[in-house]
N, C-alpha and C positions, 0 to 999 in steps of 0.2 A: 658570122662572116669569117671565113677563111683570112687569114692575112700573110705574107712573104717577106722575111726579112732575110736580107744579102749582108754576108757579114759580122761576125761575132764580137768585133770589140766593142769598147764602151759603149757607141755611140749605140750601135746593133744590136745587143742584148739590154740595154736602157729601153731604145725601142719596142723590142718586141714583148718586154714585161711591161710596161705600161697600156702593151693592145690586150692582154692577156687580162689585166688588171681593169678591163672594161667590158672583157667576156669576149672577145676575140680569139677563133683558134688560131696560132703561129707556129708556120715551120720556121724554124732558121739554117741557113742555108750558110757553112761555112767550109771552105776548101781544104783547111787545114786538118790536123787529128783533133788538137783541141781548140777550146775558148782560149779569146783574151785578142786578138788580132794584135798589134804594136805592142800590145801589155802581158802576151804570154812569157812565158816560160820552157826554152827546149833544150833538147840536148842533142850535139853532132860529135862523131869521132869521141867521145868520153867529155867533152867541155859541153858545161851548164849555162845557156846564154839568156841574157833579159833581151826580150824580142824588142822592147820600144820605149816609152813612157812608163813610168811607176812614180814619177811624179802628178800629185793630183792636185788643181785646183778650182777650189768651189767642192770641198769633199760633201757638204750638203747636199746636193744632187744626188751621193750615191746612198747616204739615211735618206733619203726623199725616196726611192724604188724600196729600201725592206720597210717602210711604213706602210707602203699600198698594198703589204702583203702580210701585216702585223707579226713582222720580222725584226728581230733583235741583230742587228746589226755585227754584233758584238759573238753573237753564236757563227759567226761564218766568215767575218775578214777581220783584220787589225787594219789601221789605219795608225803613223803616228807622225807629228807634226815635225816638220825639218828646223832645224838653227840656221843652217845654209840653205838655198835653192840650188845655186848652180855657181861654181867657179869658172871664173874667164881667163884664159890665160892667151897674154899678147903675146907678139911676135918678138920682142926684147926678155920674155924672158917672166915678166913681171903680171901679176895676177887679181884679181877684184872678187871677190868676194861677196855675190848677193844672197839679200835674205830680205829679214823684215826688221831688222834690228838700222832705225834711222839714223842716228846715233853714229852708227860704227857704219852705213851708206855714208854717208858728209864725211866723216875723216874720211874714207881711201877718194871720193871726189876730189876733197882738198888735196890729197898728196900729189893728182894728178894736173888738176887746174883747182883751183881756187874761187875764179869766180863762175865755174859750174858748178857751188853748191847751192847760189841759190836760183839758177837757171834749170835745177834739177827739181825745188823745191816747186817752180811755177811750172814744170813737165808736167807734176803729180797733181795739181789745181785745175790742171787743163784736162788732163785722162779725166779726173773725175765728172769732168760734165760729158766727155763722152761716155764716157761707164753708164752718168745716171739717163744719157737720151738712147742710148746703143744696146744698154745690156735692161737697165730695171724699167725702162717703159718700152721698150719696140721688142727683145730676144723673145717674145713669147706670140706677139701678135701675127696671126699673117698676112703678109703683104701680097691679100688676092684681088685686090680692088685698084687699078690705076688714080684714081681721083686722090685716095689715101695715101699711096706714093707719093703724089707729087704736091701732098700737105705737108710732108718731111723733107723737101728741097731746103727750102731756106735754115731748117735749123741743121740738115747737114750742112751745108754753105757755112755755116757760123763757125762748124766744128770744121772746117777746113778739111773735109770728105773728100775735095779735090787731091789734097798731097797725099803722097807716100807719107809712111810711117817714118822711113828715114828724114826727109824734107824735115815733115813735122817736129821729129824731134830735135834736127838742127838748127830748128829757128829758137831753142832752148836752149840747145847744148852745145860749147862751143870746142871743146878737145874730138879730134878724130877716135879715138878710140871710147871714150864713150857717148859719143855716137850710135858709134856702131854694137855697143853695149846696152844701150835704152832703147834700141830701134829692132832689137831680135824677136822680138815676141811671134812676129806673123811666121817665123821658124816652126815655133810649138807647132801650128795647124797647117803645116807643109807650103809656107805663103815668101813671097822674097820681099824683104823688108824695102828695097828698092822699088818698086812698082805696088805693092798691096797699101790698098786705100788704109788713112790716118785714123778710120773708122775701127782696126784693129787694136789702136794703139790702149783702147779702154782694157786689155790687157795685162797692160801693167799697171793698172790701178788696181782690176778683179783681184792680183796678186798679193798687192797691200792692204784690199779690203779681207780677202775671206781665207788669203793666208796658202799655202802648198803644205802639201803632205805626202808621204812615203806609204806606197800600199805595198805591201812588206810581207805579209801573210795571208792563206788561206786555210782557216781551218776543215782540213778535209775529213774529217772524224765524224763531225756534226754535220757535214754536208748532206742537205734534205733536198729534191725536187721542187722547187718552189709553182 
């Protein structure tokens, strides 16, 4: 079977090496010069620009495609794990600092509000049940059966699938700015934390669970046709 994939970034070349990896021929179909969609690498006027994300996380996914191809991971990219994720900086000036280190999350909460640290603590209690009904039993299943659907109402119900992600987190979180700090996540996948369902929010647990990393290299030397 011929198979069509639109699109080179992760999502698209993930794709189209796991049709391959089942004996599927694929074109892939992308507009640009090279791979990487959001995550290339170009150059205009003499400056060398990161086209999007080089933040990863869930890096397992991407050892999960050179297994299916008894590929050493290690012969073709670097991967390495970040201290920080991402710095915020507010409009007075003043900046927060996340990562995975909890520790050093609660002090800059406390310097901000107090008792959002441990409104932050029941944030990350709550993603986790949507993480384990959103991401480790339903991200794989598909939802091609109405009857199955609508088995999963009430436990979305439960995880308050009705609110925004913002909502959601401000029934935890009581300082406006972080807020608007715990409620970014539906940003990553191009989502406005105002209107995108609370069902995103398992994102910032995946974060805590499997950690962010820096894809940082390509060793183009070793680069084989896979």
């Amino acid at each position: 079977m011929n198979s069509i994939v639109i699109g080179s970034g992760f999502g698209g070349i993930a794709a189209a090496l796991r049709l391959r990896a089942k004996g599927h021929k694929v074109t892939l179909i992308e507009k640009q010069k090279d791979l990487g969609g959001r995550a290339r690498v170009f150059k205009s006027n003499g400056f060398t620009y990161d086209g999007g994300p080089t933040v990863i996380t869930a890096p397992y996914l991407i050892y999960e495609i050179f297994k299916l191809f008894n590929k050493n991971p290690d012969d073709y990219i670097k991967i390495k794990d970040l201290d920080t994720w991402y710095r915020f900086v507010f409009e007075d000036g003043s900046h927060f600092d996340y990562s995975a280190d909890e520790k050093k999350m609660e002090e800059q909460i406390a310097i901000i509000n107090h008792k959002d640290v441990m409104g932050y603590r029941n944030l990350l209690k709550f993603t986790k049940k949507i993480f384990d009904k959103g991401y480790s039993e339903l991200s794989d299943v598909p939802f091609d059966k109405p009857s199955f659907m609508f088995k999963q109402i009430p436990a979305l119900l439960s995880l308050k699938s009705y609110k925004s992600v913002y909502s959601l987190v401000s029934g935890f979180i009581e300082n406006e700015k972080l807020r608007r700090l715990f409620s970014m996540h539906p940003l990553l996948v191009g989502g406005n934390p105002f209107t995108t369902t609370s069902i995103y929010g398992l994102i910032l647990y995946l974060e805590k669970k499997m950690g962010n990393s820096l894809f940082y290299g390509w060793n183009r030397t070793n680069h084989k046709r896979i």
